[in-house]
RODO-2510 file (C-alpha; in nm, 4 decimals, decimal comma):
residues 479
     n   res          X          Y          Z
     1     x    10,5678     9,3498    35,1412
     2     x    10,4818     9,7679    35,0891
     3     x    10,2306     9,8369    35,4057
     4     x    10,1814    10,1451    35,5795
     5     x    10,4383    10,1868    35,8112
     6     x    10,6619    10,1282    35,5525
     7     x    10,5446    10,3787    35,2872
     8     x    10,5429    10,6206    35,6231
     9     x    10,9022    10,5935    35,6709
    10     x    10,9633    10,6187    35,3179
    11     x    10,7914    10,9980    35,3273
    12     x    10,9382    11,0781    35,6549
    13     x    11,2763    11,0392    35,4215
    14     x    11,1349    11,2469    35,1510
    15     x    11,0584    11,5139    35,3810
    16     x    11,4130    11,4920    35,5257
    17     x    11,5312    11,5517    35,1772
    18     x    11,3529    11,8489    35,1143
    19     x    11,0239    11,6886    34,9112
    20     x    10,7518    11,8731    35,1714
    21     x    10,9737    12,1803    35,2182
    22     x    10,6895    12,3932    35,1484
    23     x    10,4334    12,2106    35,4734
    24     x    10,7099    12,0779    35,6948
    25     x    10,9945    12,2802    35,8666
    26     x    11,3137    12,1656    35,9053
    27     x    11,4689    11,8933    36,1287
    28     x    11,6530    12,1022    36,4465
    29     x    11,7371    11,9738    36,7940
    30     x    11,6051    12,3292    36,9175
    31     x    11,4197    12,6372    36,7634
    32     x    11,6678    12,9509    36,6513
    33     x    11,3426    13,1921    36,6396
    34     x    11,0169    13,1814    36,6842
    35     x    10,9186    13,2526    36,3512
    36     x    10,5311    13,0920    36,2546
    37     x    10,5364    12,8019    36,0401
    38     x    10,2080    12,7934    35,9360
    39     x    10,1681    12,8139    35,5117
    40     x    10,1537    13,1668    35,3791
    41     x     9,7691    13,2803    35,3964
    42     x     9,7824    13,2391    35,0246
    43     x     9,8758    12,8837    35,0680
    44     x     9,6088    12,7959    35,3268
    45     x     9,3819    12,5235    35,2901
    46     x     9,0945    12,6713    35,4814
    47     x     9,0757    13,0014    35,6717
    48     x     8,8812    13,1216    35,9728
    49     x     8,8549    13,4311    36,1222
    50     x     8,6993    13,2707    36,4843
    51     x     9,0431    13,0186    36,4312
    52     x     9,2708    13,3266    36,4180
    53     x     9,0908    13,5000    36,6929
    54     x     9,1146    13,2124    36,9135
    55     x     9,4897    13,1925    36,8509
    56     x     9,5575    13,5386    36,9350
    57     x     9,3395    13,5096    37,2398
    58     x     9,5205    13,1673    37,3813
    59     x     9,8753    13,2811    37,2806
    60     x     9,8241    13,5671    37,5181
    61     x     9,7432    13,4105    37,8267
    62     x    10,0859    13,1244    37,7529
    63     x    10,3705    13,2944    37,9210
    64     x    10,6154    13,0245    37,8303
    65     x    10,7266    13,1433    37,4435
    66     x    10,8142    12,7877    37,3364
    67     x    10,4639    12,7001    37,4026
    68     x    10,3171    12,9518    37,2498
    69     x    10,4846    12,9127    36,9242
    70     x    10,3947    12,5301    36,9308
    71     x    10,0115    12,6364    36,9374
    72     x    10,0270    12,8947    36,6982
    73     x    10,1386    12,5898    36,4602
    74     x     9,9644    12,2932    36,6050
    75     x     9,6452    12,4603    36,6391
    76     x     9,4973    12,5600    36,3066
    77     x     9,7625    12,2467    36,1178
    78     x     9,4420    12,0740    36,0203
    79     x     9,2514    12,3494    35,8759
    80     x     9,6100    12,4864    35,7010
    81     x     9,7321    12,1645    35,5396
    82     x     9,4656    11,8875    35,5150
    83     x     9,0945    12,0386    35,4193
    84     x     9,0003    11,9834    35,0865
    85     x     8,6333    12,1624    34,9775
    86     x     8,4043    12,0257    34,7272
    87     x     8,1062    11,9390    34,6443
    88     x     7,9790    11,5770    34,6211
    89     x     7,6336    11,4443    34,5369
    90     x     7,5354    11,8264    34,4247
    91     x     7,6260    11,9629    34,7920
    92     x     7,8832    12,0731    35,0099
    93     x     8,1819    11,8238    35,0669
    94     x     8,4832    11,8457    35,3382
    95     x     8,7352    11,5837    35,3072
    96     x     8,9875    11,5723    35,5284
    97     x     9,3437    11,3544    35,5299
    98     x     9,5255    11,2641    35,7931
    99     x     9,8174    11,4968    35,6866
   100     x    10,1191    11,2608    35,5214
   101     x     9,8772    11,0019    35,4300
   102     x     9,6191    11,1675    35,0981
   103     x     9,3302    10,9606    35,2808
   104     x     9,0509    11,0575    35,5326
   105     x     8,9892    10,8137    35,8378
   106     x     8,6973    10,8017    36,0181
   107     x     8,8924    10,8208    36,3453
   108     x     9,1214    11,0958    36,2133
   109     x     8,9336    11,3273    36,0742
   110     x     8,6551    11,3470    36,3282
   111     x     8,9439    11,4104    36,5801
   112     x     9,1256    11,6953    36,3949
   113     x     8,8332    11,9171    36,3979
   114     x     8,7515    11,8490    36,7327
   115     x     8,9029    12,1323    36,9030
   116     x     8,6776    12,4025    36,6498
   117     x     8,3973    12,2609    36,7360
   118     x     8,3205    12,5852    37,0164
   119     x     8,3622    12,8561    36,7582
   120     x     8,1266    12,6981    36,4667
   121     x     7,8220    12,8677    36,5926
   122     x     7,9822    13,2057    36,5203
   123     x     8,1470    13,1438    36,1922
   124     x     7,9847    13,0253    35,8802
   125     x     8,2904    12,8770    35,7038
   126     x     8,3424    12,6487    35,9785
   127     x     8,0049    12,5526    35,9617
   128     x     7,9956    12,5217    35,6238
   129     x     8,3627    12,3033    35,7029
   130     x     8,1602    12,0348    35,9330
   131     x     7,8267    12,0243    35,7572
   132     x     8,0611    11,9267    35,4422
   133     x     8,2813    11,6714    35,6530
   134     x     7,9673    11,5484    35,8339
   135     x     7,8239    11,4514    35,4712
   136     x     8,1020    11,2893    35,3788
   137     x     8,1695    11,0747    35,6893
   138     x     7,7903    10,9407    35,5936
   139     x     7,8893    10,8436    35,2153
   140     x     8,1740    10,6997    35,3545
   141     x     7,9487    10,4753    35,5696
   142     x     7,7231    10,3815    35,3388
   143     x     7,9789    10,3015    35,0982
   144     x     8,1049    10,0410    35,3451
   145     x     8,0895    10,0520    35,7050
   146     x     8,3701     9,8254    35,7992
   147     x     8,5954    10,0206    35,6365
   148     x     8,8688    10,2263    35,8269
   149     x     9,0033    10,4703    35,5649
   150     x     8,9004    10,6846    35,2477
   151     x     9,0193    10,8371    34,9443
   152     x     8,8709    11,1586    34,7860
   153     x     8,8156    10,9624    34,4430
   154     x     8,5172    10,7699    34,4895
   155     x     8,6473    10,5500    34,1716
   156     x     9,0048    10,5392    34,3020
   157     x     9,1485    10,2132    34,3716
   158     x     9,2610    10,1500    34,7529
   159     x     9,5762    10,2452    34,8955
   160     x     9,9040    10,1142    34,7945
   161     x     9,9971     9,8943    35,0678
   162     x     9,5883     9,7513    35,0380
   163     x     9,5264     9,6625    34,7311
   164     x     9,6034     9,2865    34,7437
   165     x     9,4521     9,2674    35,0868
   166     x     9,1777     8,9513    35,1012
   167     x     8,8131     9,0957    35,1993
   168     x     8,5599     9,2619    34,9820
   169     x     8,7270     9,6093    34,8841
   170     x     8,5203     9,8916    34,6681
   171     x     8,6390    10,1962    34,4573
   172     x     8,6802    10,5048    34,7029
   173     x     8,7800    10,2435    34,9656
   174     x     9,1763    10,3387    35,0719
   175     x     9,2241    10,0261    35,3653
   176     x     8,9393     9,8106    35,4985
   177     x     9,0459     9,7090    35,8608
   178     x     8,7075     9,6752    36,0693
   179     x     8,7637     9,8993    36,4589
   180     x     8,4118     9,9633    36,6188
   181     x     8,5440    10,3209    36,7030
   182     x     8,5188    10,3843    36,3661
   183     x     8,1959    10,4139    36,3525
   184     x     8,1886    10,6290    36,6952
   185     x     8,3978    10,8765    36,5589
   186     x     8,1766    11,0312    36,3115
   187     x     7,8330    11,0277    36,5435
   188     x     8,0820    11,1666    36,8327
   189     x     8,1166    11,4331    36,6006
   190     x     7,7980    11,4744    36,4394
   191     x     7,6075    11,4680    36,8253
   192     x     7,8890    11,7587    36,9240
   193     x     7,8462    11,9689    36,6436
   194     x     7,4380    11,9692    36,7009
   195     x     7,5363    12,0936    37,0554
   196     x     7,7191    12,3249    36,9437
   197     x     7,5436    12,5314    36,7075
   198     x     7,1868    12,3616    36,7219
   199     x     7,2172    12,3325    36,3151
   200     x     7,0254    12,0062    36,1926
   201     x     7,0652    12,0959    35,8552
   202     x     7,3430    11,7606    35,7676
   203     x     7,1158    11,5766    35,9510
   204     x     6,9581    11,4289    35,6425
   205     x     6,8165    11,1304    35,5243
   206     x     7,1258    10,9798    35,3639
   207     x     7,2855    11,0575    35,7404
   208     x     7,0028    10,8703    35,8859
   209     x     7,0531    10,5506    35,6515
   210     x     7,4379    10,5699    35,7583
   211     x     7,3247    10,5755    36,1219
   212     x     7,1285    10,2858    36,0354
   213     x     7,3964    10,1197    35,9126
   214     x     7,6392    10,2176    36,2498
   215     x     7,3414     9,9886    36,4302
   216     x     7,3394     9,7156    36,1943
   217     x     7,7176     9,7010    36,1740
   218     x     7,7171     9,6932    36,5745
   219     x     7,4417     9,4295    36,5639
   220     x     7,6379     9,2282    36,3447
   221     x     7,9571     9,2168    36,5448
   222     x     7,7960     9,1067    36,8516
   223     x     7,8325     8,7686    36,6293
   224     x     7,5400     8,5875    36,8595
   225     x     7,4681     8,3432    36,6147
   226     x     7,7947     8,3492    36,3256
   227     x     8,0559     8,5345    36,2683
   228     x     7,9377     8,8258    36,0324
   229     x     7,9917     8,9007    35,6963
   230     x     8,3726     9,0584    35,7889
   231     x     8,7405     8,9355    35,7174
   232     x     9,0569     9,0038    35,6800
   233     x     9,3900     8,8627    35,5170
   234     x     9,7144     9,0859    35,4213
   235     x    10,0558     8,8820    35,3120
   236     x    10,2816     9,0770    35,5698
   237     x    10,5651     8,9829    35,7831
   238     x    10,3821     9,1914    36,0750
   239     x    10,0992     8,9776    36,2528
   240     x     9,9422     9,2889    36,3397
   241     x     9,8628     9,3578    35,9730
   242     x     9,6606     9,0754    35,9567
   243     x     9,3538     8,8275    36,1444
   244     x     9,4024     8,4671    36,2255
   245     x     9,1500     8,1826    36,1567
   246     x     9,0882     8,2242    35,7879
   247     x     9,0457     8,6419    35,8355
   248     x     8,8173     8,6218    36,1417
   249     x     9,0111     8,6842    36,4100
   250     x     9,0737     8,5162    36,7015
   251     x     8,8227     8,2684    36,8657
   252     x     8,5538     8,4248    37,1602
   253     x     8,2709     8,3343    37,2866
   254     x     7,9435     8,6021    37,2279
   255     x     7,8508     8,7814    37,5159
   256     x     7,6938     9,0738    37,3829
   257     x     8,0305     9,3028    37,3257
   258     x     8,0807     9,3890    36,9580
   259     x     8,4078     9,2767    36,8338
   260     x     8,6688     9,4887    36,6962
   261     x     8,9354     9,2747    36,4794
   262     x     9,1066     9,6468    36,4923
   263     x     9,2276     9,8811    36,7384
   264     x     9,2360    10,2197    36,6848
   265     x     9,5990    10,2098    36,6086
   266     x     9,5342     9,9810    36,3056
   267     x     9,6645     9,7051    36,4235
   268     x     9,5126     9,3649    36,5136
   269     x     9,3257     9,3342    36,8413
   270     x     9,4356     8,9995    37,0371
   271     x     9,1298     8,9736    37,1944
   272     x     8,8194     9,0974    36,9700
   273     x     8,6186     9,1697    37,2336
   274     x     8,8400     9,5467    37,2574
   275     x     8,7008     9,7178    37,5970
   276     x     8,7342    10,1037    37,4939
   277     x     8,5778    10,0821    37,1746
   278     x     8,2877     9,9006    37,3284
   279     x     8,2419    10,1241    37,6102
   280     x     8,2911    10,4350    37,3304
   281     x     7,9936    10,2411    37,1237
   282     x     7,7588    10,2754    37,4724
   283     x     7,8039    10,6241    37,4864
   284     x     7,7754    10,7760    37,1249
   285     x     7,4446    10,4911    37,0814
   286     x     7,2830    10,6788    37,3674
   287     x     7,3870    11,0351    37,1808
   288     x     7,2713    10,9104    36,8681
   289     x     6,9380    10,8038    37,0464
   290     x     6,8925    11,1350    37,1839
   291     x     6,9785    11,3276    36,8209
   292     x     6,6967    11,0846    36,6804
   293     x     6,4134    11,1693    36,8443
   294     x     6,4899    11,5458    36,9218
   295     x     6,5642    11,5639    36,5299
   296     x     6,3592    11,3230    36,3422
   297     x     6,0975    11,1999    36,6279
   298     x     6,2249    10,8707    36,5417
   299     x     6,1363    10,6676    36,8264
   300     x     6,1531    10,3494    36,6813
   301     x     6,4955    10,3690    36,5839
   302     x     6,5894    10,5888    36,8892
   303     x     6,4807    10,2534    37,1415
   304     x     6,6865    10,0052    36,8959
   305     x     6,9913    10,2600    36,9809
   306     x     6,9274    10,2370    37,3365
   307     x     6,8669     9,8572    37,3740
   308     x     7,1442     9,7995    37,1860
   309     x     7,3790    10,0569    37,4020
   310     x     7,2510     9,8624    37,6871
   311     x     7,3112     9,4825    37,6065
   312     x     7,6903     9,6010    37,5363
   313     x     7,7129     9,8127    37,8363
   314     x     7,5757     9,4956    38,0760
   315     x     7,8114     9,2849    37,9125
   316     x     8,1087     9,5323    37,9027
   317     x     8,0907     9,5673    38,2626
   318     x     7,9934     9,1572    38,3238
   319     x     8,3172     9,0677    38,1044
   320     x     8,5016     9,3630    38,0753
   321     x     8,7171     9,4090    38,4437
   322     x     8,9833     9,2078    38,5634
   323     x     9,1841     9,2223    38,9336
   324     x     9,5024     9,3290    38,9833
   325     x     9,7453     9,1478    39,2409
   326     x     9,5623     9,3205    39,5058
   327     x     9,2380     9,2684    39,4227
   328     x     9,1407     9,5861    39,2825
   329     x     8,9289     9,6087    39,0042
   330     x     9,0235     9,8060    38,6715
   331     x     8,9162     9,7715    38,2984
   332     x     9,0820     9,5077    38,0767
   333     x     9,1746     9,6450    37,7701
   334     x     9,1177     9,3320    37,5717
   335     x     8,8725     9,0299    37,6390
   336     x     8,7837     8,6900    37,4326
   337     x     8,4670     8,5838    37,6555
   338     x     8,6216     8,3025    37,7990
   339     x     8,7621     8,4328    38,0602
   340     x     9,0835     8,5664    37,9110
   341     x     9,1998     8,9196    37,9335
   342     x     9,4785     9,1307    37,8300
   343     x     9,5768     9,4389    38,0663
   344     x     9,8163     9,7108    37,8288
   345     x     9,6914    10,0492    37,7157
   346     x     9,7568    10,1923    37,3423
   347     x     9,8221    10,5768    37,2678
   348     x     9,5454    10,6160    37,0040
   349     x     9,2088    10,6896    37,1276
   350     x     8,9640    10,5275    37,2104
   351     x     9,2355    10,3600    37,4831
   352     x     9,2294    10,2951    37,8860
   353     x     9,3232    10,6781    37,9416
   354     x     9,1119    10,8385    37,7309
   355     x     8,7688    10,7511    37,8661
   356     x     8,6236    11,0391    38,0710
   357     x     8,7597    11,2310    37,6819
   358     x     8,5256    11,0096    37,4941
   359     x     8,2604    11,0686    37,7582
   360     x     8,2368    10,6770    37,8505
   361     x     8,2994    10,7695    38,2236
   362     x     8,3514    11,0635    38,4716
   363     x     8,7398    11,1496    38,5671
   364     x     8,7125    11,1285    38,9140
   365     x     8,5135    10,7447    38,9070
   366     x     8,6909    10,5186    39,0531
   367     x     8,7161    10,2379    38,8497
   368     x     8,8858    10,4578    38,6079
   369     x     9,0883    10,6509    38,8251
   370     x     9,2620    10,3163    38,9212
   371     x     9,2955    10,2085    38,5427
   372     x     9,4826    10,5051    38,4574
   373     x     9,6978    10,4743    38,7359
   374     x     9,8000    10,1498    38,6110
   375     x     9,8034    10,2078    38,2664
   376     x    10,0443    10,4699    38,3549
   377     x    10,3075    10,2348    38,5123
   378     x    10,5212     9,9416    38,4347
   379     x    10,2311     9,6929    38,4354
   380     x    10,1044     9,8348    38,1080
   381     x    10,3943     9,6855    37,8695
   382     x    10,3624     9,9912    37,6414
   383     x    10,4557    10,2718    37,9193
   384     x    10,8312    10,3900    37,8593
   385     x    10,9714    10,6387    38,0744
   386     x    11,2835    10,7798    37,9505
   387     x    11,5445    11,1090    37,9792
   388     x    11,2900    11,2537    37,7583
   389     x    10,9592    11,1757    37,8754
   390     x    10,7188    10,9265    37,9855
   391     x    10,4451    10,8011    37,8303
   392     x    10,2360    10,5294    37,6547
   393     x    10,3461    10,4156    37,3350
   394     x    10,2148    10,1110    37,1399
   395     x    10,2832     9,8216    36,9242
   396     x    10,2123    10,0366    36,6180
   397     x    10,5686    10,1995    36,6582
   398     x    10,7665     9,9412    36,9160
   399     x    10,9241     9,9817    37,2239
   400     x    11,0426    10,2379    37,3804
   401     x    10,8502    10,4770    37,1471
   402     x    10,5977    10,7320    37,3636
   403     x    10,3323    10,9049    37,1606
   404     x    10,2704    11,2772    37,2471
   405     x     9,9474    11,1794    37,2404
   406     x     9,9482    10,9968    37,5358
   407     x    10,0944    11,2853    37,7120
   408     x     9,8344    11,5061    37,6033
   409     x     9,5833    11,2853    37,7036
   410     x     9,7031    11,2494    38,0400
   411     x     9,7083    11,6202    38,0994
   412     x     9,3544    11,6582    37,9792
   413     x     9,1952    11,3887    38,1798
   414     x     9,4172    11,5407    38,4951
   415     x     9,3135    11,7387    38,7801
   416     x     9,6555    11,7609    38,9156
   417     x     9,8296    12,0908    38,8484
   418     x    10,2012    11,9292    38,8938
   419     x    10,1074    11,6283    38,6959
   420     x     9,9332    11,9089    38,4325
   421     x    10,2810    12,1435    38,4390
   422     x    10,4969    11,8090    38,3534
   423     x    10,3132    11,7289    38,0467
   424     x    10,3036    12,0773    37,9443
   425     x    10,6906    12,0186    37,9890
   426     x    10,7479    11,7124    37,8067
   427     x    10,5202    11,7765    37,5164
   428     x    10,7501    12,1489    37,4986
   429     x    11,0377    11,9364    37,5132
   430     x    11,0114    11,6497    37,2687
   431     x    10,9298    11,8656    36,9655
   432     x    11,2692    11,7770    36,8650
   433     x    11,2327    12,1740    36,7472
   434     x    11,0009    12,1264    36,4776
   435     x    10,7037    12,3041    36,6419
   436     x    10,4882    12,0613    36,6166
   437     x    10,3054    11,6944    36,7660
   438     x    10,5036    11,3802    36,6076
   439     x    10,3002    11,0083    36,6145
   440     x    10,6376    10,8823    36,8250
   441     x    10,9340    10,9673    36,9725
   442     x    11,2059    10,7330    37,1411
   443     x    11,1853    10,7901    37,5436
   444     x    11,5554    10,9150    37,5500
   445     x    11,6070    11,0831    37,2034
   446     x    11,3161    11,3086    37,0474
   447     x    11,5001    11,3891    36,7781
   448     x    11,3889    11,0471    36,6763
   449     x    11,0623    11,0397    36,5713
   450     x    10,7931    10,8913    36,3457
   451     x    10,5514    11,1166    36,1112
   452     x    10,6570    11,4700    36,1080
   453     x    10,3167    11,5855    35,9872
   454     x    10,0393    11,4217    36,2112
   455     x     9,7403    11,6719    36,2296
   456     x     9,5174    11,4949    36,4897
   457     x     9,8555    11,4842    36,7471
   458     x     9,8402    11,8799    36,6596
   459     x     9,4681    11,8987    36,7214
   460     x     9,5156    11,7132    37,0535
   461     x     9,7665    11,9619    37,1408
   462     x     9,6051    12,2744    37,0604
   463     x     9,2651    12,1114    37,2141
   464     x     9,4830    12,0821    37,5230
   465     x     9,5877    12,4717    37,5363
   466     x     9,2644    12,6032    37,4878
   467     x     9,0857    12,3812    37,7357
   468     x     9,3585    12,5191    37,9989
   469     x     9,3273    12,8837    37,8423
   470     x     8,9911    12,8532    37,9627
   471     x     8,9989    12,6448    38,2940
   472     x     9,3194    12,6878    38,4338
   473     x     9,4962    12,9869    38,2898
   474     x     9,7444    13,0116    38,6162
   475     x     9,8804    12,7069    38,4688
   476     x     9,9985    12,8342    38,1452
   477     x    10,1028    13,1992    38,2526
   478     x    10,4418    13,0375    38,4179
   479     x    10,7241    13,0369    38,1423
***
């Protein structure tokens, strides 16, 4: 049965063979120059004059040339290779794709554009870039919000592996897998982009009836008196591709936590009741509150935001901690409202280590401080530390498979300047002299490695070196 991972090592041949010559570089075990491989300008998807300023700026202050080369790729790989402009419903359109897959997640493509998010209020193509991709995000919702992933047809048929999946699928639908953070995504993004250059102008009313629909959606998944209107079957040989009990997932008692039947990885939760997410839902219903009624005066709908954010953070926090052999208390990563709870953390964000990221908690809390610790060990079954690298990995990809992600995650939720420098080192070191992020590599062998064109891992990265550029530039002037 064709699914996704399969079709992904299928390309990940192709480009071995030569088929994405012109966007991907060539296999090596180490770099013979430094030579940019960004696309030609000519061949550019999108260009920015604050994106090349920033790069000359950052590259400067990176003393280690390795590094420095990996930036100048990773950081502008979104707008290069996966923008697509347009137009749609008579006004400006940004569609973005994940970079080997020709879709647009929610997840995905609200993460790639993260890190340009400080230099839109000085540049009017970037602007122009998120007002498009804001719009978008919104038909997508109102299309259908349960849905995880995109295409750029709105007629098209879904995705290959998709198409005989059981649920209620619609044109311009690519895969329909229900995650709560994909709805948080796109009013993470929407909220940071208003902070950033004060522009309300997407802000309009077919954003406000897809924000209605994030609420609804949420309200819905609480599942206080059915199970909702979601479900899932896919013929695979892969559990994780599919929900049990007739497509509804796993059994749970309500409690007040929205269920997820996805994680962010797109695979099958265990436990519906998916901690991260729900804690990622508190904090972008509190930012969506605060948009509403400093943008529309909305108070009516601003108050439904906040009640809502706070039934799922009192039962997050009720339902949502378990003890370790100690009897410290850390986050669960996965709960069913009976009592059972799975500890493991997952690469993709939102996950255990990314928290203080999303803005769900401070760094330095406590609670958090000894999750991550733990997530980062041997307890969490997904942790592999190898002669390459440690790091957190996932079911998505198997074991012994680390994600750069993780890596980068871990460095930007740090304070520690040796734990900072190691990460720095890894991600340098895993490349497997491509110059760029990968979705996996094994713990003792980078040169193998899953999806050699991954644009949010790139973002991540180049997030990661600006943030220090900024903060910590003693850090990055060692070679």
């Amino acid at each position: 049965m064709s699914d996704r991972r399969h079709f992904l090592k299928i390309l990940g041949n192709a480009a071995a063979g030569g088929m994405l010559a012109a966007r991907l570089p060539p296999l090596a075990a180490a770099p013979t120059s430094f030579a940019s491989h960004r696309p030609p300008p000519s061949q550019r998807k999108f260009t920015s004059a604050a994106v090349d300023a920033q790069i000359a700026r950052v590259k400067a202050r990176i003393g280690d040339p390795k590094l420095a080369w990996m930036f100048g790729n990773c950081y502008p790989n979104t707008l290069d290779t996966t923008v697509e402009l347009g137009t749609l419903e008579g006004k400006p359109d940004t569609f973005v794709i994940t970079g080997d897959i020709d879709a647009m997640w929610l997840r995905d493509s609200s993460a790639q554009v993260n890190p340009y998010l400080p230099l839109a209020r000085e540049d009017r193509a970037l602007q122009r870039l998120f007002r498009g991709l804001i719009r978008r995000q919104a038909h997508c919702i109102r299309l259908d919000p349960y849905a995880n992933a995109f295409l750029r047809d709105t007629h098209a048929p879904p995705l290959s592996w998709a198409r005989q999946d059981e649920t209620t699928m619609k044109p311009g639908v690519g895969e329909r897998k229900w995650e709560v953070d994909s709805l948080c995504w796109p009013v993470r993004l929407a909220h940071a982009y208003w902070q950033a250059t004060g522009d309300t102008e997407p802000f309009d009313e077919g954003w406000r009836e897809a924000m209605r629909k994030v609420v609804q959606t949420f309200r819905e998944q609480q599942r206080l008196h059915d199970r909702g209107p979601y479900r899932f079957l896919r013929s695979s040989d892969r559990p994780t591709e599919t929900l049990a009990l007739d497509g509804y997932g796993q059994p749970t008692r309500p409690n007040g936590m929205l269920h997820s039947m996805f994680r962010p990885s797109d695979d099958a939760c265990l436990y519906p009741l998916f901690v991260p997410a729900n804690l990622f839902a508190v904090a972008v219903l509190r930012r969506l509150a605060a948009m509403t009624r400093a943008i529309h005066h909305d108070d009516a709908f601003a108050a439904e935001c906040t009640t809502l954010a706070d039934e799922v953070e009192r039962a997050t926090h009720r339902d949502g901690r378990m003890r370790d052999e100690d009897g410290n208390e850390h986050w669960a990563y996965e709960v069913d409202g009976y009592g059972n709870r799975l500890f493991m953390d997952d690469a993709n964000a939102p996950g255990l280590l990314s928290l203080p990221y999303l803005g769900c908690c401070a760094a330095d809390d406590p609670l958090y401080r000894r999750t991550r610790e733990r997530a980062w060990s041997r307890h969490n079954p997904y942790f592999f530390e190898g002669r390459a690298a440690a790091g957190i990995g996932g079911p998505h990809e198997g074991l012994r498979m680390i994600w750069p992600m993780s890596i980068t995650m871990l460095a930007l939720t740090s304070d520690d300047p040796a734990r900072i420098v190691q990460c720095l080192r890894w991600l340098r070191d895993t490349d497997a002299g491509t110059g760029f992020m990968h979705e996996a590599f094994d713990q003792d062998d980078p040169l193998r490695y899953t999806r050699p064109w991954f644009a949010w891992a790139n973002s991540l990265f180049g997030e990661l070196m600006v943030k220090l550029a900024d903060e910590r530039p003693e850090l990055l002037r060692q070679p």
